[in-house]
Residue, then its C-alpha position, 0 to 999 in steps of 0.5 A: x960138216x954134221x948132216x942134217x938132223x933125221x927127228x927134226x920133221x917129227x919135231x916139226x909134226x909134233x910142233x904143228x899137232x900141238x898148235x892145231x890142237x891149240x886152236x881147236x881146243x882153246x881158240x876157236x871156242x873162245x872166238x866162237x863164244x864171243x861171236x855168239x855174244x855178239x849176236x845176242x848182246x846181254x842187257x847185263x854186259x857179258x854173255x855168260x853162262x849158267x852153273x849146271x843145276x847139278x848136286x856136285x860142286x858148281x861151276x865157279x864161272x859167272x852165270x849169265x843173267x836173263x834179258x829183260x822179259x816182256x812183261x817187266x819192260x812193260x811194266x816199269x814203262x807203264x806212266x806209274x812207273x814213270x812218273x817223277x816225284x815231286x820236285x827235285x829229290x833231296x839227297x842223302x849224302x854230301x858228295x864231298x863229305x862221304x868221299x871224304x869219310x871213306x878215303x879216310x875208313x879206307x886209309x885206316x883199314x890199310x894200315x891196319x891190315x898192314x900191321x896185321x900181316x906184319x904180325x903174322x910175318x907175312x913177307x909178301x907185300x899187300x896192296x892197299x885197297x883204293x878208294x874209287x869215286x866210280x865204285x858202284x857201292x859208292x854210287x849207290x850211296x849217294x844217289x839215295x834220296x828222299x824218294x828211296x834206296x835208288x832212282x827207278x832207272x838207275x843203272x847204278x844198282x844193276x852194277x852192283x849188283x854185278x860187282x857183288x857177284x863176281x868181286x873177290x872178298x877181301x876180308x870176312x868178319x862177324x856182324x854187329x849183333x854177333x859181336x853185341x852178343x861177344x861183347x865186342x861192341x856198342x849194343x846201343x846201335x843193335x835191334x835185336x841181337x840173335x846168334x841164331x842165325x848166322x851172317x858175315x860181313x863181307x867186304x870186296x876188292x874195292x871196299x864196298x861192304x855186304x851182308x853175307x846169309x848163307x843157305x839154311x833151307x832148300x827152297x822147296x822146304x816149308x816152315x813147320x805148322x807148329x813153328x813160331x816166327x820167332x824160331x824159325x830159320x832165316x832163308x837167303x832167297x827170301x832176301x834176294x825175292x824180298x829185293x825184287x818183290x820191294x822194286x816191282x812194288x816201286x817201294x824202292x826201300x830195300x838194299x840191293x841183294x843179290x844171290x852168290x856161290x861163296x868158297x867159304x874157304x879162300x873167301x871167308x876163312x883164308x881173309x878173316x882177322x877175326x880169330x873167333x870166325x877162324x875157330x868155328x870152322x871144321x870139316x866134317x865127316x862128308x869132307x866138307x868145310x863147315x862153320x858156325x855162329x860162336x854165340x852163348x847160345x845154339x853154339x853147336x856144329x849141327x847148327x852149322x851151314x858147310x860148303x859142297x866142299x867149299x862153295x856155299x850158296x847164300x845172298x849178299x845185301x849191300x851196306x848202307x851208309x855208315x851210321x856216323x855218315x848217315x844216322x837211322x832211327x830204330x823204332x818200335x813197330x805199332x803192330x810188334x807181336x808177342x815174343x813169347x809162346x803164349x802172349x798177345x799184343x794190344x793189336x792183336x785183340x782190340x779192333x779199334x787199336x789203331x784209334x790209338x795210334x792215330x793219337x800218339x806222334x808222329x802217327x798222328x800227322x804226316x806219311x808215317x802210318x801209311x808207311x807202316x801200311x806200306x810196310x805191312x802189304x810187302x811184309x803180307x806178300x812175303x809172309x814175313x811175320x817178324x817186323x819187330x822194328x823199323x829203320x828210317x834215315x834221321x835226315x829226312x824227318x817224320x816224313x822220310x820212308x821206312x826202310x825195309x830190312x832183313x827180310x830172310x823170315x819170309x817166303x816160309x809157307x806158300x800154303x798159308x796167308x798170314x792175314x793178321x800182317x795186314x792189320x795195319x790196313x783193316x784196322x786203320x783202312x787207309x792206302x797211298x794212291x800211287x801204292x793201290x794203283x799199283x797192286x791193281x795194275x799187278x793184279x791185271x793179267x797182263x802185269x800179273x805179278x807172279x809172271x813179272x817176279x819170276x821174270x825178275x828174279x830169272x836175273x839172279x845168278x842162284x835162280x830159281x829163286x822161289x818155287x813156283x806155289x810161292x809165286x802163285x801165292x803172291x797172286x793170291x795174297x794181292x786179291x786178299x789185300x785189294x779185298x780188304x781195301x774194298x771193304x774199306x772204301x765200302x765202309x768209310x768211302x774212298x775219300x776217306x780210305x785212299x790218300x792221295x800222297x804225291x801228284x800222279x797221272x789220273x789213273x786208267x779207266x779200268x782202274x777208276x771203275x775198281x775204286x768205284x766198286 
């Protein structure tokens, strides 16, 4: 009978110094790191941890976003923000008919992936993406209303916003203007076709869609003096500011956008079908993987944005609902500039051209000129100088609110306020009430504006969002515009100026003594 094994103790310590180790090293952090989330419960339902501010290349893992802050929970419980809208909200969408819809996009883009991969000799077989009704793009959808993008408590959009960070792409394609400009689709539908400024098409692992802007400019960069609007480059974190800035304005007009590190290489390269995207990627001489917009013009690789290698920093705006579903109108602003070097727009040199407008329809009656008001003061705050159109659901009519897209032309310059955005308000001096009552409760200091966005937008996986002078220059461009409705009320009296658009609360003290004075 052989005797007992003389390495079996060394096997045995080895063993026992490999499972110590084990727990030290793996167990006892993880144990310990969701003990510390309990102990501080994220208002966002995970306690993750934020990338490192580093040059080199990010932490993949999902960052964690800020607990409310004070000054924003005060805010939307102060009774403006709190107020319900006047009768029951009209929907958008039928429920049963965009289910219906979408079960229907969703089994044809299966099949047609499958064939796809059936093409390439891909042996392994795909999944098809399902079609949730809890999806939070889908819920998104239908709780758009006559009121808005989105009720004011929704927890629908912070969902959203959470899944179009942290979800895998699923495939990658080029959006309708790049595809107006190729010739590959309906230029009916487009406003303005521009291959300047590249932007992708997104779609996630349950089938929701977003619009995907990669970074251009570091935040600290201001637009050149001597750069028109119409050139200048798109900003990502103009979108993602321009989402939180339209909700604390209880505009509630722009899609939900949210800031995310985008491997460019697994998550747009390796799931696009478009073989046009797959022939503008190249490494470049730093071994980072670039890419760039294949249009007739700026097709060049020193226009292209490249990932540190792969991962690229950009915002995602959630999709609207589909045209075929939900039909929008695109109209020409009132106050469109001139896109040429040297020509100047109506408005531009006559004080009285809003008597004009007055006269034409549907600005004649109706919320329609004080949306385009609306419009204005949030394209004044931003800096935003190229609202060349405006979007509006065709179901809601004349009456129904604008939509307030693309908004990447903003926050270029914190040391200049463009003061011709707000002609629509000089020029026609009229204001909503509950719009006013709000500018003058964020010009308090207790509600101060800069302080609630940049508590805002702390919840922002890419935060800082924008530099500190862009915040303090939303403080000062609030008092130019509440400066330019006193002139009004001086001039036409206040009966006159503010329009008392839906049934509110009667405004605090403090703020009826601003509209006296």
């Amino acid at each position: 009978m052989p005797g007992p094994r003389r390495d079996r103790p060394a096997v045995l310590l080895l063993l026992g110094a490999l499972l110590a180790a084990d727990l030290y090293f793996h167990l006892w952090p993880r144990a310990r790191r969701e003990l510390q989330g309990q102990r501080v419960p994220s208002p966002w339902g995970c306690p993750c941890r934020r990338r490192p501010p580093s040059a080199g290349t990010p932490d993949p893992r999902p960052p964690p976003r800020a607990r409310a802050a004070p000054a924003l929970r005060r805010l939307f419980a102060h009774p403006l923000y709190r107020t319900a809208p006047p009768g029951p909200a009209e929907p958008l969408l039928g429920a049963r008919e965009a289910l219906r819809y979408y079960r229907r996009k969703a089994a044809r883009w299966n099949r047609r992936h499958k064939l796809y991969r059936e093409e390439l000799n891909l042996t392994s077989p795909a999944a098809p993406v399902p079609l949730r009704p809890e999806a939070s793009w889908l819920q998104f959808h239908l709780g758009i209303s006559r009121d808005g993008l989105y009720p004011r408590s929704s927890p629908v959009v912070n969902r959203l916003l959470r899944d179009m960070q942290e979800f895998p792409t699923i495939s990658a394609d080029y959006s309708q203007d790049e595809k107006a400009l190729l010739g590959a689709c309906d230029c009916s539908q487009i406003v303005k076709p521009s291959g300047v400024h590249l932007k992708l098409v997104l779609r996630f692992q349950d089938f929701g869609k977003a619009m995907f802007k990669p970074m251009r400019q570091k935040r600290e960069e201001e637009t050149p003096e001597d750069f028109f609007y119409f050139v200048d480059f798109q900003r990502h974190n103009a979108e993602i500011a321009a989402f939180h800035l339209d909700r604390i304005l209880d505009f509630r007009r722009v899609p939900p956008t949210v800031g995310r590190w985008i491997n460019v290489t697994k998550e747009i390269l390796e799931v696009t079908k478009n073989e046009v995207l797959q022939s503008v990627f190249f490494v470049s001489p730093a071994s980072n993987v670039c890419f760039f917009a294949k249009c007739p013009y700026m097709c060049k690789t020193e226009y292209a944005v490249c990932g540190n290698p792969h991962l690229l920093e950009g915002s995602l705006s959630a999709f609207l609902p589909s045209l075929n579903l939900a039909p929008r109108l695109s109209i020409p602003n009132p106050w469109i500039r001139s896109y040429s070097f040297d020509g100047k727009e109506e408005w531009e040199v006559n004080p009285l051209y809003c008597n004009t407008v007055r006269e034409i329809y549907p600005y004649s009656n109706g919320n329609r000129l004080l949306n385009i008001v609306d419009m204005a003061i949030f394209d004044f705050l931003t800096g935003n100088m190229d609202r060349h159109h405006y979007e509006m659901f065709t179901k809601f009519g004349d009456d129904g609110f604008l939509l307030h897209l693309d908004n990447a032309r903003g926050f270029g310059r914190h040391s200049h306020d463009e003061t011709s955005i707000l002609a629509p308000l000089s020029q026609c001096c009229m204001i909503k009430r509950t719009t006013l009552l709000r500018l003058q409760l964020l010009a308090e200091p207790k509600y101060r504006l800069s302080d609630v966005m940049r508590e805002s937008l702390l919840q922002d996986p890419l935060a800082p969002i924008l530099t500190e002078p862009h915040l303090l220059a939303l403080d000062r461009r609030l008092q130019l515009i509440l400066e330019a409705v006193r002139k009004c009320i001086d001039t036409y009296g206040e009966a006159t100026v503010v329009a008392n658009d839906t049934t509110q609360p009667q405004a605090p003290a403090s703020d009826r003594a601003k509209l006296d004075t």
